[in-house]
C-alpha positions as CSV (number, residue, x, y, z in Angstrom):
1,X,177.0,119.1,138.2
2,X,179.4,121.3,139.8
3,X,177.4,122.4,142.6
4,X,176.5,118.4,143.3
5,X,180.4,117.9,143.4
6,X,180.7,120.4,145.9
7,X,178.0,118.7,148.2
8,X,180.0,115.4,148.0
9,X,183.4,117.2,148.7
10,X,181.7,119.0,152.1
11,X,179.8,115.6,152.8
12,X,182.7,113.7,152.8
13,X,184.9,116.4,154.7
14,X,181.9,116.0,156.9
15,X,181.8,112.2,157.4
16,X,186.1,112.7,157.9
17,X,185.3,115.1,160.8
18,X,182.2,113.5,162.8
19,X,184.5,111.7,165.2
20,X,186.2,115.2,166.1
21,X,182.7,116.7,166.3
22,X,181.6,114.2,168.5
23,X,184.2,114.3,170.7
24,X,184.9,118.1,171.5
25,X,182.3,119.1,169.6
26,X,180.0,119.8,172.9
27,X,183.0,121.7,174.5
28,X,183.5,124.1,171.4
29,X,179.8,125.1,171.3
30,X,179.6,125.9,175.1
31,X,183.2,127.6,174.8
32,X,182.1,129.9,172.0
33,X,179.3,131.0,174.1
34,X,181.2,131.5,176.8
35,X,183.5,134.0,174.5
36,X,180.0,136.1,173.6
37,X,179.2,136.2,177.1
38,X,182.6,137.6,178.2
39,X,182.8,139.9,175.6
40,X,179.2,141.3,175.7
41,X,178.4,140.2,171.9
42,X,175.7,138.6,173.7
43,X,173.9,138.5,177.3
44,X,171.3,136.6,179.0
45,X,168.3,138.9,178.8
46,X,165.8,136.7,176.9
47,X,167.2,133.1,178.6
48,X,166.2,134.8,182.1
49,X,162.8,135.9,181.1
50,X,162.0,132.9,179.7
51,X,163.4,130.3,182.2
52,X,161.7,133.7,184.8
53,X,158.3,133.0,183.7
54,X,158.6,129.3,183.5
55,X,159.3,129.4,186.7
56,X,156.5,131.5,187.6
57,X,154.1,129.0,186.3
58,X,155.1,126.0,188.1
59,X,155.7,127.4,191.0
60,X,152.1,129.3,191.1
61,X,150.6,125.6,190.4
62,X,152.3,123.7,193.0
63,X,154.2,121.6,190.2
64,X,157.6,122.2,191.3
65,X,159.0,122.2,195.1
66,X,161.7,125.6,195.6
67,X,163.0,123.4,198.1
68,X,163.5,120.6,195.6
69,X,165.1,123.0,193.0
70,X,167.7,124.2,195.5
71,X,168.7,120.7,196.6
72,X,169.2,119.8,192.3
73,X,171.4,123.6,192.0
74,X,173.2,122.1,194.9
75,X,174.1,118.9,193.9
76,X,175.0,119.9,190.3
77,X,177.8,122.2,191.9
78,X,179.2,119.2,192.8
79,X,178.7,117.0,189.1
80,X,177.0,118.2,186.0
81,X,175.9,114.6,185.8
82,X,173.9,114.3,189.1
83,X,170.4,113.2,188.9
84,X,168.0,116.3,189.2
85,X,164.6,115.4,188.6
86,X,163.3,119.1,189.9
87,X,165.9,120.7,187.7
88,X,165.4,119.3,184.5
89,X,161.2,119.6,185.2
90,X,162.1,123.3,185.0
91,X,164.2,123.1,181.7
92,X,162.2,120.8,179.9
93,X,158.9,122.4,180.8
94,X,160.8,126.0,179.8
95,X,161.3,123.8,176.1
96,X,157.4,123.4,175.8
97,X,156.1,126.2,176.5
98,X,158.6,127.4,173.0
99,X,156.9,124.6,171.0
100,X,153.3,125.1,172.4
101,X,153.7,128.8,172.2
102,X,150.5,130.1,170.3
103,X,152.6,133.0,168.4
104,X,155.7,132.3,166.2
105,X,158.9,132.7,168.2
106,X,160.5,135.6,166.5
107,X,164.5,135.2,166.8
108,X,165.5,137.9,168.3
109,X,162.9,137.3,170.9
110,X,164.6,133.3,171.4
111,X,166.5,132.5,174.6
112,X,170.1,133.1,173.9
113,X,171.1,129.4,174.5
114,X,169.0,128.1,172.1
115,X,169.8,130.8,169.4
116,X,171.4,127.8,167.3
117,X,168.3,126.0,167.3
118,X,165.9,129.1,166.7
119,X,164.8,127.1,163.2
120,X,164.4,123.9,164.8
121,X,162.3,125.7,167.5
122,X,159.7,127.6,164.9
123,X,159.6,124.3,163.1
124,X,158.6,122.1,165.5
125,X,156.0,125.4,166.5
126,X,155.2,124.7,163.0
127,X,154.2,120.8,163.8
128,X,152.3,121.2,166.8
129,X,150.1,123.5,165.4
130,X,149.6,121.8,162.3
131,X,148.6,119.0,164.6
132,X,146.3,121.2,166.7
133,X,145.0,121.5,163.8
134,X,143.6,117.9,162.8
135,X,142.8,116.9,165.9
136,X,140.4,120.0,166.4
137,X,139.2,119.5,162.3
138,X,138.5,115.5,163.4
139,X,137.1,116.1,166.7
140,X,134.4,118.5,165.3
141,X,133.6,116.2,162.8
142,X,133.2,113.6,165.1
143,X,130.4,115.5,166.7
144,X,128.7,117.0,163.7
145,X,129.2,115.0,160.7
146,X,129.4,111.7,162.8
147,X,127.2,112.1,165.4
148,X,124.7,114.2,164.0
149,X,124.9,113.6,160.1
150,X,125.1,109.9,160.8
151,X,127.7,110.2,157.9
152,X,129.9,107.9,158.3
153,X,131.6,108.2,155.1
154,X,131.8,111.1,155.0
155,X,133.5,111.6,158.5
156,X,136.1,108.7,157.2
157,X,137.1,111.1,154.3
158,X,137.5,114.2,156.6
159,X,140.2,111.8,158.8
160,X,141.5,110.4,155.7
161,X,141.9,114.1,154.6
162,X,143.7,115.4,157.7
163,X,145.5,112.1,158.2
164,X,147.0,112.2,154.2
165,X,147.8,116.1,155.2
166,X,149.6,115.1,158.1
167,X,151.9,113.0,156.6
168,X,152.4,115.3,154.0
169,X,153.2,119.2,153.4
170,X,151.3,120.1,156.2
171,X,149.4,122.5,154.2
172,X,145.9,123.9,156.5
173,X,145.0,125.6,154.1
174,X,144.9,123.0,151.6
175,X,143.1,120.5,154.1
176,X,140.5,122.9,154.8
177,X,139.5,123.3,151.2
178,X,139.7,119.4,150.8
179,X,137.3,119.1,153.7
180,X,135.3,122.0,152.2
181,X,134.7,119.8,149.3
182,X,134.0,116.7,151.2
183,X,131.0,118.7,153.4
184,X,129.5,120.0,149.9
185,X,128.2,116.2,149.6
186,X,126.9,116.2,153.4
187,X,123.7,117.4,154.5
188,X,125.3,119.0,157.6
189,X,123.6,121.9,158.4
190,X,124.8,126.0,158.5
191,X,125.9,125.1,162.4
192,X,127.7,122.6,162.0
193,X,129.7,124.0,158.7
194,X,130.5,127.1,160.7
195,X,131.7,124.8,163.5
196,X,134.1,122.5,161.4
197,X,135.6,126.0,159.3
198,X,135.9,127.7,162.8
199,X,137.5,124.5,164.1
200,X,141.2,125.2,162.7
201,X,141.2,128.9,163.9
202,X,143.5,129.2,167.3
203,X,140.7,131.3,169.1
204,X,137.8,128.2,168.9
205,X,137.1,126.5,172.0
206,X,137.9,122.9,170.4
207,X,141.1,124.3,168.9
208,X,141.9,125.3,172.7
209,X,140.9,121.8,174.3
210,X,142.9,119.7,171.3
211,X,146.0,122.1,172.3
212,X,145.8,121.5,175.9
213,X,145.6,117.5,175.1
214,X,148.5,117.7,172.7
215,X,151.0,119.1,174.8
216,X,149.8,116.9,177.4
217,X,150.6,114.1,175.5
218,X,153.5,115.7,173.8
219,X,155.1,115.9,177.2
220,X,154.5,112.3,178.7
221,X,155.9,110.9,175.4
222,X,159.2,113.0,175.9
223,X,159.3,112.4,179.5
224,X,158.9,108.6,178.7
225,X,161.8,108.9,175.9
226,X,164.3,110.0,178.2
227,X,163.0,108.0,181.3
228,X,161.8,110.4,183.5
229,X,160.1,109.0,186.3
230,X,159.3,112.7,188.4
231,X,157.9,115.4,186.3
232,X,155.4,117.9,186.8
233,X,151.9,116.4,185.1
234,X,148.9,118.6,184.2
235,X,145.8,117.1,186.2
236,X,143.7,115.0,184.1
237,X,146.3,112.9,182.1
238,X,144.6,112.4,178.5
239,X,144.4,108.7,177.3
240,X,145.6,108.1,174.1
241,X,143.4,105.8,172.7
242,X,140.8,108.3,170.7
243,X,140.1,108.4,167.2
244,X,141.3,111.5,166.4
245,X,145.1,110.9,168.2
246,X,145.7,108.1,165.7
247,X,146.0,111.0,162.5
248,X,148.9,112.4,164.2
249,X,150.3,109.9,166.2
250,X,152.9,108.7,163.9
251,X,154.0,112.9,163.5
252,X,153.9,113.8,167.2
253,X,156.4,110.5,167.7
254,X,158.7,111.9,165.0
255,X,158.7,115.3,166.5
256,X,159.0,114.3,170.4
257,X,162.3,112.4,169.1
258,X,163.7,115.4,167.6
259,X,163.0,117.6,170.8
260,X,164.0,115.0,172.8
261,X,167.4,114.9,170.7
262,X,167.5,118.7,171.1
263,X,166.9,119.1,174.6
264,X,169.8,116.4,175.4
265,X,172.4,118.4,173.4
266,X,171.4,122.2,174.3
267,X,171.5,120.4,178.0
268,X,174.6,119.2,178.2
269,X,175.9,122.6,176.8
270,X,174.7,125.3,178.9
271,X,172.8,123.0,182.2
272,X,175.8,125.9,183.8
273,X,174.3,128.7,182.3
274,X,170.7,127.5,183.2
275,X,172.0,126.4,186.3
276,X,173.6,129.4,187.3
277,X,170.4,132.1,185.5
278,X,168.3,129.3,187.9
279,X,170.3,130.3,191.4
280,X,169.9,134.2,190.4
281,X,165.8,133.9,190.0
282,X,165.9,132.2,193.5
283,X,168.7,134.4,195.3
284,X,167.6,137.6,193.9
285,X,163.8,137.6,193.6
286,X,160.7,135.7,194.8
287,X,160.1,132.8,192.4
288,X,156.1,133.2,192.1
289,X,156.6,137.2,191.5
290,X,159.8,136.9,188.9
């Protein structure tokens, strides 16, 4: 009872200071930062490698244009509000690859500026690979249990199954020995159980396709959210009208919000330290060999 009281109390100290927050509360966070910068409690290291090999990777595939990128550093000298379309291609495709990242980000690997969000990072890492994870499990038994079992019942109870796990805990482990349990009344053969157990595992090839199309889609659905008209897209857009999208669907929405939501807020607090780790990368070394 006494610990309860004590959540009200900060709760309601809370509520009495979200107008203050609000209002400066921006400011304070990018002041702070600025304090560890000045008095070398903290540097830059791992925000230049990252935004570095970000970078790297657009400019290599022709996504981004350097010419572009030093017309957006130019006309945010003049207002942090100006409209950079090149600019924040970089920073929000720097924010994927975090998410998408196949290995956990470790936090004292995470770029400095988003050290306050390092949880929020490795959860939403969390999500997308959950996610991965269904749509590879339901894809592959699409082709086996589907397609060749001619099990349609069974095939509905393996969606149901990721679809239920999805909404839930997010458990793999616990789907996989659902699913395990709905193949033991199947007549699917040795390939096709080795297939569908192989299918969550990050090194299968559908696991690897179902990636590629989630972050895809992952990325259009943020871009769309905040209304961005000129971002770098991945060739061969994926439609999202298959089978296997709707089991996640209602997740992936949920978690593009809450990136979205971060992204605006780490934005607006350090666009100068991006902007200015940005002008480095393209004063002080070639972009494509950074």
């Amino acid at each position: 009872r006494v610990n309860a009281m004590r959540i009200d109390a900060a709760n309601a100290r809370l509520r009495l200071i979200s107008p203050v927050i609000k209002e400066h509360g921006i400011e304070y966070e990018r002041g702070k930062f600025a304090d560890k910068l000045n008095d070398g409690s903290l540097t830059l290291t791992m925000t230049k490698k990252w935004m570095c090999k970000v970078l790297k990777g657009l400019v290599s595939e022709n996504l981004i244009s350097l010419g572009s990128l030093r017309e957006d550093l130019r006309l945010l000298s003049q207002s942090p509000k100006s409209t950079v379309r090149c600019f924040d291609s970089v920073y929000c495709s720097a924010l994927f690859a975090l998410v998408t990242e196949a290995e956990p980000l470790k936090p004292e690997e995470c770029p400095e500026t988003l050290l306050l969000d390092v949880h929020r990072i490795i959860a939403l890492q969390h999500e997308f690979k959950f996610m991965v994870t269904a749509l590879s499990v339901t894809a592959s038994s699409q082709q086996f249990v589907l397609n060749r079992g001619k099990n349609d019942a069974a095939h509905a109870r393996v969606v149901d199954v990721c679809r239920g796990e999805a909404f839930a805990g997010m458990d793999v482990a616990k789907m996989m020995s659902e699913i395990d349990e709905v193949l033991k009344d199947t007549e699917l053969d040795a390939e096709g159980r080795a297939f569908m157990r192989n299918s969550c595992s990050a090194t299968s090839p559908a696991y690897r396709v179902m990636a590629t199309v989630l972050a895809r889609l992952w990325r259009d659905l943020v871009d769309e959210m905040r209304g961005a008209q000129d971002c770098p897209k991945c060739p061969g857009k994926f439609q999202n009208g298959a089978e296997q999208l709707d089991v996640v669907m209602p997740r992936l929405k949920k978690a593009s919000s809450r990136l979205k939501h971060l992204a605006k807020i780490n934005r607006q607090v350090h666009i100068e330290t991006y902007k200015k780790v940005i002008e480095v990368l393209l004063e002080t070394v070639n972009a494509a060999e950074c």
